[in-house]
N, C-alpha and C positions, 0 to 999 in steps of 0.2 A: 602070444602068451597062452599058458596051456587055461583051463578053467578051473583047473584048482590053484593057481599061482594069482587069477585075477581076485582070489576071496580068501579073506582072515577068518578063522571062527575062534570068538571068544567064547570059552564056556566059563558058566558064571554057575561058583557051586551053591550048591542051595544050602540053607540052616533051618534044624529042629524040623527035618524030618521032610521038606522043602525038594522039590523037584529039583535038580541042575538044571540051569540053560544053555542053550546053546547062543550066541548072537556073531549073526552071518554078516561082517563088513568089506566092501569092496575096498579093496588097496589104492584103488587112484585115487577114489575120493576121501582114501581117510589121511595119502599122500599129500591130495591139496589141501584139505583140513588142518594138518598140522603146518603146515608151509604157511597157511594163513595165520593160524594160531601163533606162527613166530614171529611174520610179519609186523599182526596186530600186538601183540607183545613189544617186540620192538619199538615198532612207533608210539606208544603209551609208554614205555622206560624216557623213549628219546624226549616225548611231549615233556613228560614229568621231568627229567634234567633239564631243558630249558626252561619251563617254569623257575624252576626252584631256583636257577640262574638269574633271570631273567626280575624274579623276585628279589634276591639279592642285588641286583644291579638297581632296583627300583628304589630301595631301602638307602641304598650309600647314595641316589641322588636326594632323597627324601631329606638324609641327615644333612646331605650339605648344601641342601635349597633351606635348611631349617636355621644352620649356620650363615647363610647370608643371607636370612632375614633378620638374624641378631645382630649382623654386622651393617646392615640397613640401618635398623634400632635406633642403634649405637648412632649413624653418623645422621643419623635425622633429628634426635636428641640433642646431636650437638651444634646443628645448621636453625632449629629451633631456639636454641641458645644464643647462639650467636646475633640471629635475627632481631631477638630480644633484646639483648645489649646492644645493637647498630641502634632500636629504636630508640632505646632509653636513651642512648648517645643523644640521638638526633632531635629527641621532647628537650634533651635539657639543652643541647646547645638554640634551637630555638624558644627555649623559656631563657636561656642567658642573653641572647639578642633583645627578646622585649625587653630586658630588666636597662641593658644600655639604651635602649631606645627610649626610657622611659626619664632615663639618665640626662639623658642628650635634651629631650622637650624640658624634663626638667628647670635645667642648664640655660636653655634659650628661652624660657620662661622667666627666666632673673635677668636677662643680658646678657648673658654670659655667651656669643656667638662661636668660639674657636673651642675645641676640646680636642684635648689629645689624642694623639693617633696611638693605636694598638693596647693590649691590655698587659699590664706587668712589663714595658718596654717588648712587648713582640713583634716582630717585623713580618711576620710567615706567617701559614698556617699551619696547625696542627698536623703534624705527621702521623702520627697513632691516636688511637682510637683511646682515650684514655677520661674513663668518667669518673675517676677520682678527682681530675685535674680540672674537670670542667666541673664537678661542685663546688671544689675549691674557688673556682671562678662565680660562680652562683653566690658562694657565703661572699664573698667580697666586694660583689656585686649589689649585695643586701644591705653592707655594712657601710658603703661607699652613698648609698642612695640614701640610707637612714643619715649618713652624716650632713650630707648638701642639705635636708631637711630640715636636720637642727641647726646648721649655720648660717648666719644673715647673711643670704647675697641677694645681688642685684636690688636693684629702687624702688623701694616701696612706691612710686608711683613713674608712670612716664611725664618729662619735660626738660625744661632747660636749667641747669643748674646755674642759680640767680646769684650765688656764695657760697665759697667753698672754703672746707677747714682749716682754721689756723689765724695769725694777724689778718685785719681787715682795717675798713675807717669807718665806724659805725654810724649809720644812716641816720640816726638818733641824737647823734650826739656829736659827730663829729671825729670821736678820740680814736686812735689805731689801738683796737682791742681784740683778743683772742676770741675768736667765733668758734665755738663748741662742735657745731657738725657742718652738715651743709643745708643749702634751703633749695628745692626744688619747685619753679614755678610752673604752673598746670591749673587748668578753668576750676571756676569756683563750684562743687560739687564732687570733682572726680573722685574715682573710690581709691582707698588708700588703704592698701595692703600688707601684712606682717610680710615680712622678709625672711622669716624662722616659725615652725612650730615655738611653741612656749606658752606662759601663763601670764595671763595679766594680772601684774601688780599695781598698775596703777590705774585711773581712767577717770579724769576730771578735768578740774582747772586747777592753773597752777602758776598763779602770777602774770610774767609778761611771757610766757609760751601759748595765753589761750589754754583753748581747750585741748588736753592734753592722755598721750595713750602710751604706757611704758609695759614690755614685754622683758619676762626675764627667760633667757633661754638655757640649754645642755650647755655646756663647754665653755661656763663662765661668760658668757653672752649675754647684753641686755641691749635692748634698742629702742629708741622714744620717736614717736610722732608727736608734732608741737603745730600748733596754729591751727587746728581742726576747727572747721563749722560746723559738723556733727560725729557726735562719739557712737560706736555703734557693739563695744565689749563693755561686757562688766568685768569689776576687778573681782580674781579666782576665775576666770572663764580659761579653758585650754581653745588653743586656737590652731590651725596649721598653716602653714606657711601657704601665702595667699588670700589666705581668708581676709574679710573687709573688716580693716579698724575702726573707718570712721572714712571723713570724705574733706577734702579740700576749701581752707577758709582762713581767711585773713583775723582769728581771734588774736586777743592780748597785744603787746608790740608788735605792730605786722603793718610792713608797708604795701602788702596785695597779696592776692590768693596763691598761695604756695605751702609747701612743709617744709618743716623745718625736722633734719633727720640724724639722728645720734646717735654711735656705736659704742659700748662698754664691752672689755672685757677685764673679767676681776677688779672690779672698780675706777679700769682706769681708762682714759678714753683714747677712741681707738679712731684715727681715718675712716668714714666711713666708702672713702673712694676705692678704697684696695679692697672691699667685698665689694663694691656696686660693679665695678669695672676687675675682671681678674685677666690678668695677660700671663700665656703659656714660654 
C-alpha cells in the first residue's frame, strides 16, 4: 500500500478568523475503529432488545405469579372456611354427645336402665356435614333434657316395693281398699329424693301419712312423700330433681320404715309404677 493510501487527512476549517487544521488519520486504525464502533453498537442494541425482552417476559410472569397468588387467596380462604365449619361441626356434635350423655346418667339416675337407640329414629350416621341439623339436634336435645327434669321418674328412694297401687287388704283394718300410691320400704334414715324439679307446696304433718312433702311440678305433675322421719324443704322452696326432701320413717299410720309415694297429674291420680319403671 503506497503512503499516501495508508493516511486520511481530515482538515478541520477554522472559525472567526481561526487557523484550518489538518488531522492526519491512519486507515487501518480508523478501519478497526469503526468495525468496533459497529460491533460495540451492535452488542448494546442486541443487550438493550433482550433486556427490554427479557423485561417484558419478567413482567407477564410477575402478573401471573400475582394471579396465583390471588387464586391461592381465594382457595386458602375457602379451606380456612371450611376448616371452620368441620370444627364447629365437630364442637357441636361433641357438645350434642355430652348433652345425651348427660341424658342417658340422667335416665339411669331414676331407673330408667334401657334407652332408646338412635336419635329421631336414625339408624346411620350422618352423611353430610350439616350444622343446621345438628342444632336442631342440640335444641332438642335441650328440650328433651329440660323435660325428663320436670317429669317424675324413677323412685324417690331405692328398695323393695312393700304395696303397690290400687285395691289392697288394709293392714289396719283388714277391708280391701284402694291404696293411693305405693309404699317403698328402705332403712330408717334413708334420704328421700324429689323425682321432678318443682315447688314445694306442702311440708308437714298431715294426719295418718305422718310427716308429709308434696311437690307441685311442670306438666300438671304433683308428687307426695308420706311417712317421713325428717322434713328437710320448706313450703315455697324450688327444688331439682334429686334433691333431699326428707329421710325415711315410719310416721302416722305406718307399719315400718318406708314411703309412702303418689303421682297427680291434673288432679287426678296417676300409677306411680309407669314413671318409676319406663319400658321402651
Amino acid at each position: 500500500m503506497r503512503e499516501k493510501d495508508r493516511y486520511v487527512n481530515i482538515l478541520i476549517v477554522g472559525y472567526g478568523g481561526r487557523k484550518a487544521k489538518s488531522l492526519k488519520l491512519n486507515v487501518t486504525f480508523l478501519k478497526r475503529t469503526l468495525v468496533l464502533s459497529g460491533i460495540l453498537f451492535a452488542g448494546v442494541l442486541t443487550f438493550s432488545l433482550l433486556s427490554f425482552y427479557e423485561n417484558l417476559s419478567l413482567k407477564r410472569e410477575v402478573a401471573q405469579l400475582k394471579a396465583e397468588r390471588e387464586k391461592l387467596k381465594v382457595l386458602l380462604a375457602k379451606e380456612q372456611e371450611r376448616n371452620s365449619y368441620l370444627q364447629e361441626f365437630k364442637d357441636k356434635v361433641k357438645l350434642l354427645e355430652g348433652k345425651l350423655v348427660t341424658i342417658d346418667k340422667f335416665l339411669r339416675e331414676k331407673g330408667i336402665r334401657r334407652v332408646p337407640s338412635g336419635v329421631g329414629g336414625a339408624k346411620t350416621k350422618l352423611d353430610i356435614l350439616d350444622i343446621e341439623y345438628v342444632s336442631f339436634l342440640h335444641e332438642e336435645a335441650d328440650k328433651f333434657q329440660k323435660y325428663l327434669s320436670r317429669v317424675p321418674l324413677g323412685p324417690p328412694v331405692w328398695g323393695k316395693i312393700t304395696s303397690r297401687y290400687g285395691y289392697r287388704t288394709d293392714p289396719f283394718t283388714g277391708n280391701y281398699e284402694f291404696h293411693e300410691g305405693v309404699d317403698i320400704k328402705a332403712p330408717w334414715g334413708t334420704r328421700v329424693r324429689a323425682t321432678a324439679d318443682g315447688k314445694v307446696i306442702y311440708a308437714g304433718w298431715k294426719g295418718g301419712y305422718g310427716k308429709v312433702v308434696i311437690l307441685q311440678h311442670a306438666y300438671g305433675f304433683r308428687t307426695m312423700y308420706a311417712h317421713l322421719s325428717k322434713i328437710s324443704v320448706n313450703p315455697g322452696q324450688w327444688v331439682k330433681s334429686g334433691d333431699v326432701v326428707g329421710y325415711v320413717g315410719s310416721t302416722g299410720r305406718s307399719t315400718g320404715p318406708h314411703v309412702h309415694y303418689e303421682v297427680w297429674r291434673y288432679s287426678k291420680r296417676e300409677n306411680p309404677i309407669k314413671y318409676m319403671y319406663v319400658r321402651w
